[in-house]
N, C-alpha and C positions, 0 to 999 in steps of 0.2 A: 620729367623736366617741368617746370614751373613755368608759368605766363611770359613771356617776355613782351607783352604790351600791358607792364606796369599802370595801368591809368590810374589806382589809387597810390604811389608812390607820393610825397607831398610835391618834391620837382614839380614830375608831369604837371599833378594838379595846380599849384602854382602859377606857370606855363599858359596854360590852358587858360584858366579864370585871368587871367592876365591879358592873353589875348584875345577873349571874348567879351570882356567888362562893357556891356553899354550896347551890345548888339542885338539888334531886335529878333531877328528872322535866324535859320537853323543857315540858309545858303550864306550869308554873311559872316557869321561865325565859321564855316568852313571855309571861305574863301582867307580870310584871317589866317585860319590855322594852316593852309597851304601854305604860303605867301614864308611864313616863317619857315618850313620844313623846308622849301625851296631853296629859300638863299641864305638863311640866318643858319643852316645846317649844309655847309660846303659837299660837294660830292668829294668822295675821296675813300680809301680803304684804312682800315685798321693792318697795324706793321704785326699782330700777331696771329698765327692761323687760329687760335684756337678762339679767338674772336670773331671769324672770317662767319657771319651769317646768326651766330649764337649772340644777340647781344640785345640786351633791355632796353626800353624806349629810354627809361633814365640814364641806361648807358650813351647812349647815342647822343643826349641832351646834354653831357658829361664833356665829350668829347667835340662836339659841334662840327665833326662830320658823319656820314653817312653816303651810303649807295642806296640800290633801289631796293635790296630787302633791307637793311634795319631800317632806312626812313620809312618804310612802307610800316614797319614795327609801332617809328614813333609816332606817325600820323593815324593811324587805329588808336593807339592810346591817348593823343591828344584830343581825339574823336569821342571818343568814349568817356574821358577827364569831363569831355564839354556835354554830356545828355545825348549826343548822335549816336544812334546805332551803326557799325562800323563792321566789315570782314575782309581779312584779306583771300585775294585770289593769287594762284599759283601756276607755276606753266615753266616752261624751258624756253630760254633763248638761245638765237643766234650767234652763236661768240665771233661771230665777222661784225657783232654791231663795237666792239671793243678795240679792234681795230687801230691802232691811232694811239690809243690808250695804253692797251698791253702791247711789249714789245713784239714786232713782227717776227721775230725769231723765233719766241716763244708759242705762239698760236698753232704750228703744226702739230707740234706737243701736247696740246689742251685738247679736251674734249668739243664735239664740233656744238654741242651746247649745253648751258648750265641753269640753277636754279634762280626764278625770276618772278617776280611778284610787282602788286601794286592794289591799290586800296577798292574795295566799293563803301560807300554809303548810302544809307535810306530817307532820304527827304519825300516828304509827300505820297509815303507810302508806294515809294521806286526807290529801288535798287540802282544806282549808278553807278560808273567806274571814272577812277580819276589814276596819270601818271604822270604828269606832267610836270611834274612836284621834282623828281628825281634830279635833276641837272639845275644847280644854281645857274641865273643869270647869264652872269659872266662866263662859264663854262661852254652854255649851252651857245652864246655869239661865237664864240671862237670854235666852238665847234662848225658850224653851219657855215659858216666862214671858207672854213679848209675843206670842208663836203662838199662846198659848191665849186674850189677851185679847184678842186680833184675831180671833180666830174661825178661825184656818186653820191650811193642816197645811204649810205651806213657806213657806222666807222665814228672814231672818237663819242661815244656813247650817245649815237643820235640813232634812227631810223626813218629815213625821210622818203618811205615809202611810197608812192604816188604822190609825192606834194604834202602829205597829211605827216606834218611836224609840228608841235610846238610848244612854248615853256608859259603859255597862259593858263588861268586859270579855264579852263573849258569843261567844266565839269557836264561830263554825260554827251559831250559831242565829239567830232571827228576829230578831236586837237591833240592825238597821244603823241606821246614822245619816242618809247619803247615798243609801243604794243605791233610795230611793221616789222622787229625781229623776234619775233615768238612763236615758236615752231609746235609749242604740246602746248593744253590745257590740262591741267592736275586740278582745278576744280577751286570753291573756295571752302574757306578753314577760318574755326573762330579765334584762330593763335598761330604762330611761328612754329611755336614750341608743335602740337601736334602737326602740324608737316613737316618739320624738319624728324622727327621720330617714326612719320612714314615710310614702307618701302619706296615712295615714289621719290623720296630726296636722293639729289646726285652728293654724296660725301666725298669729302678729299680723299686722293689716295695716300699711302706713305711719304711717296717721294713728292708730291703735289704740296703737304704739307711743309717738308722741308725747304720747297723753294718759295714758299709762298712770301716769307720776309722781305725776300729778294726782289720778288715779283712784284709788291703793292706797292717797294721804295721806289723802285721804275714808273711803275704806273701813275701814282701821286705825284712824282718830278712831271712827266709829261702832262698832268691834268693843270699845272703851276703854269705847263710855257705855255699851254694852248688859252688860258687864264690870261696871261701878261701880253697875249695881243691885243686884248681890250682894254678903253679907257671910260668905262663904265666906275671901276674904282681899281686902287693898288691890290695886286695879287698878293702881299700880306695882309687884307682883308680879316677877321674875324668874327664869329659867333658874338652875338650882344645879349645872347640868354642868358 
C-alpha cells in the first residue's frame, strides 16, 4: 500500500504553502495548518466502506470532510508539505465516545472499540501531540452542549474526561479532544498505510462492510442536526479549499 499522507501531491502542496505564506516560526505555521484541518475540513464520514479509514491526504482535501484518521492523514501531510517533521500515533477507542453520533441501536452490534489516531510533531527538538483538530467548530458546540445537558462526559464525538475538553489549538497541553476515550496505545507510525497493514488494525467484518453506507448516512444526518443548533454559521457550510 502506498503513502497515504501524500505531502508531495501538488493539492496538499498548494495547501500547505498557502497556508504558511509569510509565517515566521514552525508553531505558527502549525497552528495555521490546524485551524484549516479543524473547520475548513467538516467532520463527517465517507458513504463508502471501502474508503472507511484508506484515504489520501489529497483525498480528504477532495472531499472537505474528514474524521479523526484521514484528517489526522491530512494534517501529517500538510505538516510535512510545510518542513515539520510530523508522525502519527495510533491506539483504540471508546465507541461509547460516538454515541450520539452513531445510532443507539447500532452500538450493541459494534465492537466496544475501534481504530483511532491523532498527530505528533517535533518543534524544538519535542515530540508533541495534538487532537484537537478532529471536531469542526460548530460540531464540537453542539456537541458539549448536549453532554452537558445529558449530564456526561462522552458521546457525540467528545471525551470530556475530567473537565479536560477542547477544540483549541493546545498544542502539547492538557486540551485533547479524543484522547479521555482511548483505551490501547498501538504506538506511533510513519504512515496510515503501515498500520493499517499491521496486525494491530481492527478491519471491517463482512457484514460491518455491508452496513456501513447505511451507518455513515445516519451518522453524517445526526452530525448535520447536532451542527444546526448553533448559530456560529449555516449547517450547509462548506470547504473554501
Amino acid at each position: 500500500m502506498e503513502a497515504l499522507a501524500d505531502s508531495d501531491h501538488p493539492r496538499v502542496r498548494e495547501v500547505a504553502g498557502r497556508l504558511t505564506r509569510g509565517l515566521e516560526t514552525d508553531l505558527k505555521k502549525l497552528e495555521s495548518l490546524f485551524h484549516f484541518v479543524r473547520d475548513e475540513i467538516r467532520f463527517g464520514f465517507p458513504t463508502r466502506w471501502s474508503e472507511w479509514d484508506v484515504v489520501k491526504a489529497s483525498g480528504v482535501l477532495e472531499t472537505g470532510t474528514g474524521y479523526c484518521n484521514t484528517k489526522a492523514t491530512l494534517l501529517l501531510a500538510l505538516c510535512r508539505a510545510s518542513g515539520m517533521p510530523a508522525r502519527v500515533h495510533y491506539g483504540l477507542i471508546d465507541i461509547e465516545i460516538m454515541r450520539g453520533i452513531f445510532p443507539s441501536f447500532v452500538l450493541p452490534f459494534m465492537p466496544g472499540s475501534g481504530p483511532h489516531s491523532w498527530v505528533e510533531v517535533e518543534l524544538g527538538g519535542e515530540w508533541k501531540p495534538v487532537d484537537s483538530y478532529i471536531n469542526d467548530i460548530e460540531l464540537y458546540l453542539g456537541s458539549r452542549r448536549r453532554l452537558t445537558e445529558e449530564g456526561r462526559s462522552m458521546g457525540y464525538s467528545l471525551a470530556c474526561v475530567e473537565g479536560k475538553c477542547s477544540c483549541d489549538f493546545n498544542f502539547g497541553e492538557e486540551g485533547f479532544v479524543h484522547m479521555g476515550g482511548v483505551v490501547a496505545d498501538h504506538g506511533v507510525w510513519e504512515d496510515a498505510s503501515d498500520y493499517f497493514q499491521s496486525d494491530l488494525y481492527v478491519r471491517m467484518k463482512a457484514h460491518q462492510r455491508w452496513l456501513y453506507p447505511l451507518l455513515a448516512w445516519m451518522a453524517n444526518r445526526n452530525i448535520d442536526r447536532i451542527r444546526a443548533g448553533n448559530d456560529i454559521a449555516p449547517p450547509n457550510h462548506r470547504s473554501r479549499a
